[in-house]
C-alpha positions in Angstrom: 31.3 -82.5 -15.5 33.2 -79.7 -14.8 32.0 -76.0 -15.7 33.9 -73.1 -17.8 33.7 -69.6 -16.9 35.0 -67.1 -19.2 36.7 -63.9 -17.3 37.4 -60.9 -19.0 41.2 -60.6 -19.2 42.5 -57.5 -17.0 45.8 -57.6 -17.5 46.5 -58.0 -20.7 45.3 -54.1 -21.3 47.3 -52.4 -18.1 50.3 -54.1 -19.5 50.0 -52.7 -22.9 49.2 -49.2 -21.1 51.9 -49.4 -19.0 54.4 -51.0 -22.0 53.1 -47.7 -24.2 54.2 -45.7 -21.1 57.8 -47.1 -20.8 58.6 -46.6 -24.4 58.4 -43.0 -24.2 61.1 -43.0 -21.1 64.4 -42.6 -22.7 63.3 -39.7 -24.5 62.0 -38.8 -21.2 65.4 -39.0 -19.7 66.9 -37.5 -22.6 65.1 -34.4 -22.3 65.7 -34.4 -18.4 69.2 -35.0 -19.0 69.6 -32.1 -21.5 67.8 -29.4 -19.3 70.1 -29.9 -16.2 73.4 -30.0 -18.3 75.2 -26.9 -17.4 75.7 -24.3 -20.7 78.1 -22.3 -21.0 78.7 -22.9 -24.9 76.2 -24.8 -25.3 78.7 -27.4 -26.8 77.8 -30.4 -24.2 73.6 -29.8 -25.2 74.4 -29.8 -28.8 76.7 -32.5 -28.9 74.4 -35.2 -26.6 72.7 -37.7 -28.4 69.7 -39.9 -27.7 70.7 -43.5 -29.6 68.0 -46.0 -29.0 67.7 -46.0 -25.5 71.1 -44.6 -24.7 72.0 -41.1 -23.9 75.4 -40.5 -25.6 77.6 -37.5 -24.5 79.9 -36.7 -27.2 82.1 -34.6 -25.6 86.4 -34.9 -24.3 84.7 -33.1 -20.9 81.6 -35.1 -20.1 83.1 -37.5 -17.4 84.5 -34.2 -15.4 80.7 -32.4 -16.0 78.8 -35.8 -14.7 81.1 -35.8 -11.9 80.0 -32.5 -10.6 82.8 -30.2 -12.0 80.3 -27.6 -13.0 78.4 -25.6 -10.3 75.0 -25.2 -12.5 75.4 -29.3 -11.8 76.7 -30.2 -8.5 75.4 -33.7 -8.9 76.4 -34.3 -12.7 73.8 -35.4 -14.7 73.7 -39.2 -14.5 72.7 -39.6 -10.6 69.8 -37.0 -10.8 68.4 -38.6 -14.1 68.3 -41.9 -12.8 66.2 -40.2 -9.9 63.6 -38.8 -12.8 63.6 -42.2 -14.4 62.4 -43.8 -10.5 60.1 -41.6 -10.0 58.3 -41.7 -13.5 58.5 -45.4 -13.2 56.4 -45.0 -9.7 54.0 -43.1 -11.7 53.4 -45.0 -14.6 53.1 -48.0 -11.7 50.4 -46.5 -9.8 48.3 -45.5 -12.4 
């Protein structure tokens, strides 16, 4: 007859920490995205939106301000978020 041993499950809680974590990412991003976009009027800050997970730039310039037109963002905005996003994902991965 074979015997049973009953583990205590591990993984089940680190993948609800780490789930609780990723949630909170887009607005994460959001926020990063928002603090590097160049101001001038202040028209591309008010007018980007978080929608569910997608940050939304409502604006006729915001392909020639992601694209590095501004020099307060050499980079745009999209290429150094996604770099945020890695990195926060690395963090919430070695915790």
């Amino acid at each position: 007859m074979a015997k049973i041993k009953v583990v205590k499950n591990r993984i089940t809680p680190s993948a609800t920490k780490i789930s609780a974590k990723v949630k909170v990412l887009p607005e994460a991003a959001y926020d990063y995205w928002k603090s590097i976009t160049p101001i001038r009027s202040g028209n591309a800050r008010r007018r980007t939106r978080l929608q569910g997970s997608k940050i939304k730039a409502n604006y006729n310039y915001a392909v020639p301000l992601d694209n590095g037109y501004s020099r307060q963002a050499p980079d745009g905005m999209s290429k150094p978020t996604e770099r945020f996003i890695k990195q926060q994902l690395k963090k919430i991965m070695r915790k």
